[in-house]
C-alpha positions as CSV (number, residue, x, y, z in Angstrom):
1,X,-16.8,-3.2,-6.4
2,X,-13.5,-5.1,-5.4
3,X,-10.3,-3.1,-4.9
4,X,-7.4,-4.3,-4.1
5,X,-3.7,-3.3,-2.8
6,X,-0.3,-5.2,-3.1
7,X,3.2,-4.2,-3.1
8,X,4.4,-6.4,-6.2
9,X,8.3,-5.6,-5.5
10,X,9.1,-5.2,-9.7
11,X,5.9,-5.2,-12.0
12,X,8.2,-6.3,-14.7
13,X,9.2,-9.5,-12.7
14,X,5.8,-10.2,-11.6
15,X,3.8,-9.1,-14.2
16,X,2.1,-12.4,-14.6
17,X,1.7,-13.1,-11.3
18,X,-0.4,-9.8,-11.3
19,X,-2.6,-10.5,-14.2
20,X,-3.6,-14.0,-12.8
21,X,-4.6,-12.5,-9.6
22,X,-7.2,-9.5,-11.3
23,X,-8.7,-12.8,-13.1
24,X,-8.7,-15.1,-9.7
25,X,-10.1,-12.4,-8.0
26,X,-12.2,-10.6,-10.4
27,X,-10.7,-7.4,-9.2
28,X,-11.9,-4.0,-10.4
29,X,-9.1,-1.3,-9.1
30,X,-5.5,-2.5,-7.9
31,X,-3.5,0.0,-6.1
32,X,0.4,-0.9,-6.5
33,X,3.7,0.2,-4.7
34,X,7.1,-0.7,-5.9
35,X,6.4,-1.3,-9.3
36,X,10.2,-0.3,-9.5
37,X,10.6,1.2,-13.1
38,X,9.8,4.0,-15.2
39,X,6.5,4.6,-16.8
40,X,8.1,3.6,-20.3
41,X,9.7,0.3,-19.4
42,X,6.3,-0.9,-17.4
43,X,4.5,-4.0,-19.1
44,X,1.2,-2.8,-19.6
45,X,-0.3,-4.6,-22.7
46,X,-1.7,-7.9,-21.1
47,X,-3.4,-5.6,-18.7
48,X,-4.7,-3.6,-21.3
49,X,-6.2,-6.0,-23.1
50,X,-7.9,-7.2,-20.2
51,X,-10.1,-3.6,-20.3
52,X,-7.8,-2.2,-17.7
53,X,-6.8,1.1,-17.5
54,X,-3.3,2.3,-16.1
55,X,-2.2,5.4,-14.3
56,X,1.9,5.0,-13.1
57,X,4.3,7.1,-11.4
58,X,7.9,5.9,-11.5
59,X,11.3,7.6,-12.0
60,X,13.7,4.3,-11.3
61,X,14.1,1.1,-10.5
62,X,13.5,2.2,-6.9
63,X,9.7,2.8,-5.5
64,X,7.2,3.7,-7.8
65,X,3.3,3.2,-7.6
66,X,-0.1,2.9,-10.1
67,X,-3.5,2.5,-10.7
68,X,-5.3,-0.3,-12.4
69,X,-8.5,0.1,-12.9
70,X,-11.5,-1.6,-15.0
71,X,-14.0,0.7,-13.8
72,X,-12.7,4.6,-15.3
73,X,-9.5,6.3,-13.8
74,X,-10.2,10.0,-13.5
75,X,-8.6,13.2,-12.0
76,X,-5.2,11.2,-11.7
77,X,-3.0,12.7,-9.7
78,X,1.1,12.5,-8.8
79,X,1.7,13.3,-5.1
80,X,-0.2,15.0,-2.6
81,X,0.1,18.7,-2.2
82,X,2.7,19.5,0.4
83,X,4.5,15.5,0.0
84,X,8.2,16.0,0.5
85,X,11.1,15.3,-1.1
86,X,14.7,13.1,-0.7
87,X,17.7,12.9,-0.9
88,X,20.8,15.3,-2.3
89,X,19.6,17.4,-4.2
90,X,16.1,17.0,-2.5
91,X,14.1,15.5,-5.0
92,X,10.4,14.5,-5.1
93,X,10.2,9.9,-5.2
94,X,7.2,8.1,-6.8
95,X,5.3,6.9,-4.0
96,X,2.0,8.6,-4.1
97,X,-1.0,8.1,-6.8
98,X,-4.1,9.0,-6.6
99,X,-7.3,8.3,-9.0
100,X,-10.8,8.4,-8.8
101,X,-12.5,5.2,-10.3
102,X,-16.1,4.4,-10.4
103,X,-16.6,7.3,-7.6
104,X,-14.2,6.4,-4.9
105,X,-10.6,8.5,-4.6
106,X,-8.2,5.9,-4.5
107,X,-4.7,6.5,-3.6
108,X,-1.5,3.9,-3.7
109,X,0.8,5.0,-0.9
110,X,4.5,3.6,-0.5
111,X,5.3,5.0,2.6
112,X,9.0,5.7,2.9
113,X,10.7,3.0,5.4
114,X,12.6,4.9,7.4
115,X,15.5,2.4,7.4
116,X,16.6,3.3,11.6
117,X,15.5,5.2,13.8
118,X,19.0,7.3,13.8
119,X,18.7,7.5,10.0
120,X,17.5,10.9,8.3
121,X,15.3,8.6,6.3
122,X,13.2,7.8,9.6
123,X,13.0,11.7,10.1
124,X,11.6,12.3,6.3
125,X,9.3,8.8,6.8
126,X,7.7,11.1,10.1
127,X,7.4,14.3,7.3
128,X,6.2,12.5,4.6
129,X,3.3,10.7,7.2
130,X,2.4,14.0,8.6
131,X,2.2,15.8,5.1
132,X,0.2,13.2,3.8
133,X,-2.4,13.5,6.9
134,X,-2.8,17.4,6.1
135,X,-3.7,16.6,2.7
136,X,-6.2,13.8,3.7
137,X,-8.1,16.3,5.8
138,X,-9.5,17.3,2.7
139,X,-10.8,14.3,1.6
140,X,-12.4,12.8,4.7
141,X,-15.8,13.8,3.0
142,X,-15.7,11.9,0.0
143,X,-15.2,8.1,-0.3
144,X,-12.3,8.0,0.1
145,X,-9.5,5.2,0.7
146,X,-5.7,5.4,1.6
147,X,-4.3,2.2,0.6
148,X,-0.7,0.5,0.3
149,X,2.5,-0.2,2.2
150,X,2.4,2.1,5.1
151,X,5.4,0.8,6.4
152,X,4.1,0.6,9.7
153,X,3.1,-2.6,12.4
154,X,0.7,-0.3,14.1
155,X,-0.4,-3.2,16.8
156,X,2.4,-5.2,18.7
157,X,0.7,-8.1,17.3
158,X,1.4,-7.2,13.9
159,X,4.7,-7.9,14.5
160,X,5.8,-11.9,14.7
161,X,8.2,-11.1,17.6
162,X,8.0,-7.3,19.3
163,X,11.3,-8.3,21.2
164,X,13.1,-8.8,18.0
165,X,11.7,-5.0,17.1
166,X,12.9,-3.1,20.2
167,X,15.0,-1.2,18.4
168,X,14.0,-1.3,14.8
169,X,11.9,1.0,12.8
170,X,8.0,0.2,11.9
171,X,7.2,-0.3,15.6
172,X,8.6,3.0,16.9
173,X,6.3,5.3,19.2
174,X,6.0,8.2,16.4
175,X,5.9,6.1,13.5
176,X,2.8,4.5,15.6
177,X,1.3,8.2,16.4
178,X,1.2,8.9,12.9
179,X,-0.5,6.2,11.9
180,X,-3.5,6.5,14.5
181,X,-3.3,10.3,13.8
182,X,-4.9,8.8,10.8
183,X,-7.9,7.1,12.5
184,X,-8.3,9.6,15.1
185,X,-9.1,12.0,12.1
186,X,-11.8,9.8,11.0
187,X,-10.7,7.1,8.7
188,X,-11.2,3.4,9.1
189,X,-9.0,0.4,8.8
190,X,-11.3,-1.6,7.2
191,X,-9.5,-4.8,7.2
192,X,-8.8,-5.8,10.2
193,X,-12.3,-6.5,11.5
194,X,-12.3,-8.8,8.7
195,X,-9.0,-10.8,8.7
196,X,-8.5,-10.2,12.8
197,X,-5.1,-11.3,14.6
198,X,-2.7,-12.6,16.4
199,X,-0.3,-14.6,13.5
200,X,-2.3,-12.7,10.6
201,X,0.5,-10.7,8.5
202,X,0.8,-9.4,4.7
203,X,4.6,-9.0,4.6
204,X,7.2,-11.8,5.0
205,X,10.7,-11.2,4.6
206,X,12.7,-13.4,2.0
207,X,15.5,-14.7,5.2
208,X,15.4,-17.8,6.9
209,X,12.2,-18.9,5.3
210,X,10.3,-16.4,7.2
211,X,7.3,-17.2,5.1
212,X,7.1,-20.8,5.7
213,X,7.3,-20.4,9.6
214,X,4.7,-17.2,9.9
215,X,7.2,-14.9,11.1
216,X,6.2,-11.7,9.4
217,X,4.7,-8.1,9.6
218,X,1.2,-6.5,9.3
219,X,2.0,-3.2,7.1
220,X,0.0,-3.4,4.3
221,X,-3.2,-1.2,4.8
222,X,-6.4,0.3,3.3
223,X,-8.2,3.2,5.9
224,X,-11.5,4.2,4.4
225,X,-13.4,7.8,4.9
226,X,-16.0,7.3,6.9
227,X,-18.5,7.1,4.3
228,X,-16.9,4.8,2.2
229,X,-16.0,2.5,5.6
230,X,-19.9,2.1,5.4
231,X,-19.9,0.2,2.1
232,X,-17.2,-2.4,3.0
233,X,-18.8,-5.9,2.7
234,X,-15.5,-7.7,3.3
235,X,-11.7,-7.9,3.3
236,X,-9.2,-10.6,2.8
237,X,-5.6,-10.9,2.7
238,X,-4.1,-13.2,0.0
239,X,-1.6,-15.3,2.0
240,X,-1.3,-17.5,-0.7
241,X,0.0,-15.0,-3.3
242,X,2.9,-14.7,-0.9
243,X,4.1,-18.8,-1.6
244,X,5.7,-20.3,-4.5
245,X,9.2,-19.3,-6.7
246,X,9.3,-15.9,-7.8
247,X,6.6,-14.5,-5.2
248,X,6.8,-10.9,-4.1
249,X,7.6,-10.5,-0.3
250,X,3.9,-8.7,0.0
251,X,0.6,-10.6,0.1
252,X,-2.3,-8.7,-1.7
253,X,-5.0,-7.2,0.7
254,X,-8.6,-7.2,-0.9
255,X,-11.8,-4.9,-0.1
256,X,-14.9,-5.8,-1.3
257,X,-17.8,-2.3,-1.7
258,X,-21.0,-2.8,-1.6
């Protein structure tokens, strides 16, 4: 089986981009973040008549996540028990999905970016990380993978110049913590043996042609339980997804199960 991640930024803009990569690919399960719209207004016909299934979560044209799947898309759930809210009034965003297709609990995460570290959306990115890892104690038995924009350069060389980061979110100390709290728990990132650095990034900013000169970010993720860690066969990262007009600023990560 061949799952797959990718923060699309708009699946209405890039709706066709998407399609062409499940055919390249042959992908069975996409996981997406920021499909930025509501349910209603998403563009799920070609998909559909590809024999893909759609679960969504999406209140605006900010955040947002789904599903696609070709091989069943059970138990679907919205948020994790526990995931907290933003904003004034405190409301819950659309940045957790999780189904369970051809066996394997899949969830889309769009981990909140926490802007600055001074910023109260860096405080609620350190609940929302630490929520979500109480939840995923639960799972760690079954096969079980965590995948999407984590928001997070875990390694200094996931970043394309740490200096430039000093003071920035996604390379912070806690933000860090969080994220191994992950893997000290038990799951796997299962990519990087496969696709190892320096220079190896899935996120490239739209400035200063940050694409064309490799100056970008590792953030995109997938950690596996244990048991599911086990089937991996291999893992890629779609670099080229990221070029041409009208390209999302993620590249597409890809898993392949045994």
């Amino acid at each position: 089986m061949r799952i797959a991640t990718w923060n699309v930024n708009s699946l209405r803009s890039r709706i066709d981009r998407v399609e062409a990569f499940l055919e390249r690919h042959d992908v069975d399960v996409l996981a997406i973040q920021e499909t930025k719209a509501k349910v209603d207004q998403l563009p799920l016909m070609g998909l559909q008549a590809r024999g893909y299934e759609v679960a969504a979560a999406g209140t605006s044209q900010w955040n947002g996540v789904a599903i696609v799947s070709r091989v069943g898309l059970e138990d679907v759930q919205v948020g994790f028990e526990g995931m907290p809210g933003y904003g004034d009034p405190v409301a819950a965003e659309a940045r957790a999905i999780g189904a369970t297709c051809a066996g394997v609990r899949i969830w889309s995460l769009y981990v909140p970016n926490g802007r600055k570290p001074d910023d109260p959306h860096y405080v609620y990115k350190l609940d929302w990380l630490a929520r979500l890892r109480e939840a995923a104690l639960d799972w760690r038995d079954g096969e079980t993978a965590l995948v999407g924009d984590w928001n997070i350069a875990p390694l200094d060389e996931d970043v394309f110049d740490i200096k430039q980061f000093a003071k920035s979110t996604h390379v912070t100390a806690p933000e860090r913590a969080a994220f191994q709290a992950f893997l000290d728990d038990g799951y796997v990132e299962v990519v990087r043996p496969h696709t190892p650095g320096p220079e190896v990034y899935t996120y490239w900013d739209y400035y200063r042609q940050r694409y064309e000169r490799n100056r970008g970010l590792r953030i995109d993720f997938v950690l596996a339980s244990a048991s599911l860690a086990s089937r991996v066969t291999h893992a890629f990262i779609d670099r080229e997804e990221r070029a041409g007009t009208g390209a999302s600023d993620h590249a597409p990560v890809v898993v392949d199960l045994a």
